[in-house]
N, C-alpha and C positions, 0 to 999 in steps of 0.2 A: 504493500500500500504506500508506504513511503519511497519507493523510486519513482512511483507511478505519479504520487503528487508532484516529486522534483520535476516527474518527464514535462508532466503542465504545466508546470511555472515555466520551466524552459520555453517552452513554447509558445505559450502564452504572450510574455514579456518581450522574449527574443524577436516575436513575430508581431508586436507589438512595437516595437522599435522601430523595424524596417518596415511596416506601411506608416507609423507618424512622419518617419522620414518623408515618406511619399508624398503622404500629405502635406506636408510643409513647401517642399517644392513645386510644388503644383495647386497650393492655393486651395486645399480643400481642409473642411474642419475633422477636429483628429476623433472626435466622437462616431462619424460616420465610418472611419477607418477600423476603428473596434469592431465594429458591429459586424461591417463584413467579413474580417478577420475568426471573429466567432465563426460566422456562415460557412466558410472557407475549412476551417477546423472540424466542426461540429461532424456529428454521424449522422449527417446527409452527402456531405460533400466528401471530403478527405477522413474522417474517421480518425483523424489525429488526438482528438479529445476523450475520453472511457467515461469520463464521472462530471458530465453535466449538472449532476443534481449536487454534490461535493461544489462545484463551482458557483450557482447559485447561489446557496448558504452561504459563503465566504462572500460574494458580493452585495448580500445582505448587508452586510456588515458597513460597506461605504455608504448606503442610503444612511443607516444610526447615525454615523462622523458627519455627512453632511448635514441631518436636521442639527445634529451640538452643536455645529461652528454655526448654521445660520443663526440657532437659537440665542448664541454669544453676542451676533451683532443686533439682536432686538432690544430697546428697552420697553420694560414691561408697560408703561403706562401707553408707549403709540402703540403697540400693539393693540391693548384693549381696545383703542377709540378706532382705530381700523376694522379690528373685530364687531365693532357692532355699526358702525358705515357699511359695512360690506357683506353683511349677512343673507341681508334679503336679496342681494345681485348675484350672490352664492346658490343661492335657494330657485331663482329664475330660469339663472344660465344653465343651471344643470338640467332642469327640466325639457327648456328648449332642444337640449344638446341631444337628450333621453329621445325626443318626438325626431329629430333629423335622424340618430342613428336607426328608430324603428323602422322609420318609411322606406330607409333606405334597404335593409334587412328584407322589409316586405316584398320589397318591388324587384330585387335580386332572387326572392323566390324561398325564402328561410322561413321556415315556419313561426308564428308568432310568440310561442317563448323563445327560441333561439333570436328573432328579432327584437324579443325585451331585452336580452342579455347582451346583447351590439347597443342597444340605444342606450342602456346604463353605463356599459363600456366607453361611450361617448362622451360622459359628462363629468370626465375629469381629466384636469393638464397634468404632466408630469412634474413633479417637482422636480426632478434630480435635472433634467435638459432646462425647466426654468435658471433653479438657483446657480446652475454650472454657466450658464451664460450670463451669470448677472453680476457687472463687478460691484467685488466687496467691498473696496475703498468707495466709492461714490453711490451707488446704488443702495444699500443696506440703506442709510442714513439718510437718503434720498424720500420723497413720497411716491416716486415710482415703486423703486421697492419696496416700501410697504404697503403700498394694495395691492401687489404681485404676489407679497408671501403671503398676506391677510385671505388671498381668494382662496390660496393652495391649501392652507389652513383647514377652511373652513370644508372647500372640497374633499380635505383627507375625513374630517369626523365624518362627511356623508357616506364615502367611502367602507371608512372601519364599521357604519351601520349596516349595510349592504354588505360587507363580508360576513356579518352577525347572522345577517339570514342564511346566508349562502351555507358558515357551519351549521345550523342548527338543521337545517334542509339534509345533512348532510350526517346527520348521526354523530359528529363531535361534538355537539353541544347538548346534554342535556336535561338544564334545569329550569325547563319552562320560564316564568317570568324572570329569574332570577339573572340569565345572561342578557338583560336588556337593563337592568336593574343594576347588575356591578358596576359595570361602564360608566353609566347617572354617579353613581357614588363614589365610584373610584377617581376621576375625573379631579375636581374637586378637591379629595382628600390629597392627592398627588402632587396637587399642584402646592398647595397650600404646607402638606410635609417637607417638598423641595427646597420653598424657600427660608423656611423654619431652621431648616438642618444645614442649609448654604450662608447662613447668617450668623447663627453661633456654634456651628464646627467646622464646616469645611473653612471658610474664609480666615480663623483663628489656626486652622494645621499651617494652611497656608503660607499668611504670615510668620507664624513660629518658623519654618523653615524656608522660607523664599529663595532662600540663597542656596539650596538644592535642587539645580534644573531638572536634573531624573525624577526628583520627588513627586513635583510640579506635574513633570509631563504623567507619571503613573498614575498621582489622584485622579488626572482629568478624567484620564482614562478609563480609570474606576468608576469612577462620580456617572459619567455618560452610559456607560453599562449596564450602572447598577438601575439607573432612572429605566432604560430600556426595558430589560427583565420586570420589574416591578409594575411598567406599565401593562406589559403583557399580562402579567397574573390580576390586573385589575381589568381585564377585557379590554383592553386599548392596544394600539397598536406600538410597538417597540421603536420605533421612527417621533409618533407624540412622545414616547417619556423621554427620547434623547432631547427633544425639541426642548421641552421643560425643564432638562437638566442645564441647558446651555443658558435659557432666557431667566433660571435664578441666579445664575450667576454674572448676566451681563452689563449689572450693573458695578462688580466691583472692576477695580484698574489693571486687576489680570487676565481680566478675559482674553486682551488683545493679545497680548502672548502667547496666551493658550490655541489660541485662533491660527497665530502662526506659524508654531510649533506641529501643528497636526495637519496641517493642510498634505504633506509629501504622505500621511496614511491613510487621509482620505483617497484621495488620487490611488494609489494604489490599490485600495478593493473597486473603488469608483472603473476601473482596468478593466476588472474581472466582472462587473454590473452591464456592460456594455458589449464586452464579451461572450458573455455567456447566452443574451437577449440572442444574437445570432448564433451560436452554436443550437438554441433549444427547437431552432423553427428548421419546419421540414419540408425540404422543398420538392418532395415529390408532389407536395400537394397545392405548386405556386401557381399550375395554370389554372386549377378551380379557383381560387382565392383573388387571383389577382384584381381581375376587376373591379368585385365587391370593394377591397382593400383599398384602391386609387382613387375610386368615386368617395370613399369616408374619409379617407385621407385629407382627399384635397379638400373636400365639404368643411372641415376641420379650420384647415389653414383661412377659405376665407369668409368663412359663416360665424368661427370664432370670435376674430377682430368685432366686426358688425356687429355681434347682441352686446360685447362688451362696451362698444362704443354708445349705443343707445341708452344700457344699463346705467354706465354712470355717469350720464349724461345727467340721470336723475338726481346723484348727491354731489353735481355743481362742478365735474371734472372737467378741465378743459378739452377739447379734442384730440390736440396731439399726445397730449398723456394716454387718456381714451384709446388712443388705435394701439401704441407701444404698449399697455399692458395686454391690450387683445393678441396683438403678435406675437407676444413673449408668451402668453400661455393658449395658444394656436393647435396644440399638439396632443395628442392622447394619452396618458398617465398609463407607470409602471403598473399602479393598481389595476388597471383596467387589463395585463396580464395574469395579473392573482386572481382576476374575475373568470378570465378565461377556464383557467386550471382549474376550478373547484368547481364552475360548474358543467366543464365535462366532466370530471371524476367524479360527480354526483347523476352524472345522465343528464340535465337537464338541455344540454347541447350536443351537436356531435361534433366529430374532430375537424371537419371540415366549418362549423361555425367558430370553432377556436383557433384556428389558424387564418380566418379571418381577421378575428382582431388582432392576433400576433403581429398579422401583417401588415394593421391599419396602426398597429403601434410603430412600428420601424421604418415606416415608410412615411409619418407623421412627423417622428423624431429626424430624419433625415431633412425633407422638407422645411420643418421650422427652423431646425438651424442654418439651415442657407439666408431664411428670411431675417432672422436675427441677425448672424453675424454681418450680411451684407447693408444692413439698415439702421440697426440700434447700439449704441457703444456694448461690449462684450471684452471677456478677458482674451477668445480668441478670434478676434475680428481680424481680415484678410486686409484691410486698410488700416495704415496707423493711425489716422485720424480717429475709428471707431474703437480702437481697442484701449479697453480697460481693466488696468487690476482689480 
């Protein structure tokens, strides 16, 4: 088992290297290069990869790191007031999103629950292609960025309720009202023990030792994990408790270090997040799928923009802000992969309605980052003029 993880890393990384290259000189963004790289690897194509699901789980891991470090650059008080400006545009866009991917489901010929299961698939952006495009130095601190994160936010709890159903539908969950119940309570309690326990002990270890960088970099570490796991056993998703582990802490004056310091471990599971999206998809089954997958794709990119722009139209957003956060969350959410998987593995779809979305997700994330990087400041923008850290 152990040569066989080294074999993937190898490859992984190595082969990771020489299309970033590629991409650098040829002006394409390096997120699209993983993915194919996955595809390339994966056991469809080349068969170089054994342990996709090994792979996954480990890329897990970069979505946590990303929610902590975005978590660090939030302070708690905009966030709230963003959270509740942007709740009801949350509640709308999704719905809308829900009706375009149904129609479209319908009219391709999918049966009406497999058609529910693409319209809900619809109605969430990615966060991981959001926040990876958005720079941290300006953006975070910005009001772009915070009704960019604020919508993704609100999108993830609609999300972890719709995965609620999906276990319970599914014989993992089974404690009647009770798994709709911990969620409500845990929520709350979580958030409220986080900053309790960040205020008089972590920030006091802290302090006592600052002048131990290992120290430093291992709380964080711990701190962000332990939030993750905890949220998980309160029926939340492990992505919110990092989020919460990051945003009690962002207000003290180490965050930004902390932030610094972690970004090369983000990036590296964030490798294998990207990677493995294409290694998992199977392209025996790309001429069924295709079409379906280009017509929601592109529906995505420019239906997205438009309700966003109308949406906040209504709490007083200028336009050009208006269309950049529509572009910037353009795209189909890794969730809307989780959707996929559970609810074929529960029957509710067949493999061919799940590899539809696979497809409308990769082909989504491919898409909006062109419109990004070539349009909106980005940490990898092809003009210097647009790029930002």
């Amino acid at each position: 088992m152990e040569a066989s993880i080294v074999h993937s890393f190898f490859l992984i990384f190595a082969g990771a290297a020489v299309v970033a290259s590629i991409a650098l000189y040829t002006k394409q963004p390096m997120i699209i290069a993983y993915i194919a790289l996955g595809v390339l690897f994966g056991p469809s194509a080349l068969s170089l990869i054994h342990e996709p699901k090994l792979m996954d789980e480990m890329s897990h891991i970069g979505i946590i790191f990303l929610l902590f470090l975005l978590g660090l650059d939030m302070q708690p008080s905009h966030l709230i007031n963003m959270l509740k400006k942007a709740s009801w545009i949350a509640l709308l866009s999704s719905a809308v999103f829900a009706a375009l991917g149904y129609g479209v489901g319908i009219l391709c010929g999918y049966s009406n629950v497999e058609s529910l299961i693409i319209g809900i698939a619809m109605m969430f952006s990615s966060t991981i292609v959001c926040i990876k495009l958005l720079p941290t130095t300006v953006l975070h601190h910005k009001h772009t960025g915070e009704l960019v994160v604020g919508l993704l936010l609100l999108q993830d709890m609609i999300a972890i309720g719709v995965l609620l159903v999906l276990y319970s539908m599914s014989g993992n969950v089974n404690n009647g009202v009770l798994q709709y119940l911990i969620p409500l309570i845990g929520l709350p309690l979580l958030v409220t023990g986080a900053f309790l326990f960040v205020k008089y002990i972590l920030l006091k270890l802290i302090t006592q030792f600052d002048r131990f960088h290992e120290y430093i970099f291992l709380v964080s570490i711990g701190w962000c994990l332990s939030m993750a796991v905890l949220a998980e056993t309160a029926g939340l998703s492990a992505e919110m408790g990092a989020f919460i582990a990051g945003v009690a802490l962002a207000t003290s004056p180490i965050s930004q270090y902390i932030a610094t310091h972690l970004k090369p471990l983000r990036d590296f599971f964030l490798i294998l997040f990207f990677f493995t999206i294409g290694a998992s998809f199977n392209l025996d089954l790309l001429g069924l799928v295709i079409a379906p997958a280009l017509i929601l794709a592109i529906s995505s990119i420019l239906i997205k923009p438009v309700v966003f722009r109308h949406l906040l139209k209504g709490i007083k957003e200028d336009a050009s802000t208006s269309w950049e956060v529509g572009f910037r969350l353009g795209q189909v959410s890794e969730f809307s992969l989780l959707i996929a998987y559970l609810a074929t593995n529960i029957g509710l779809i067949g493999k061919e309605a799940s590899h539809v979305i696979q497809a409308t997700a990769i082909i989504s994330f491919a898409l909006s980052t062109y419109v990004v990087i070539l349009n909106f400041p980005n940490p990898i923008a092809i003009s210097d003029k647009l790029r930002r850290d």
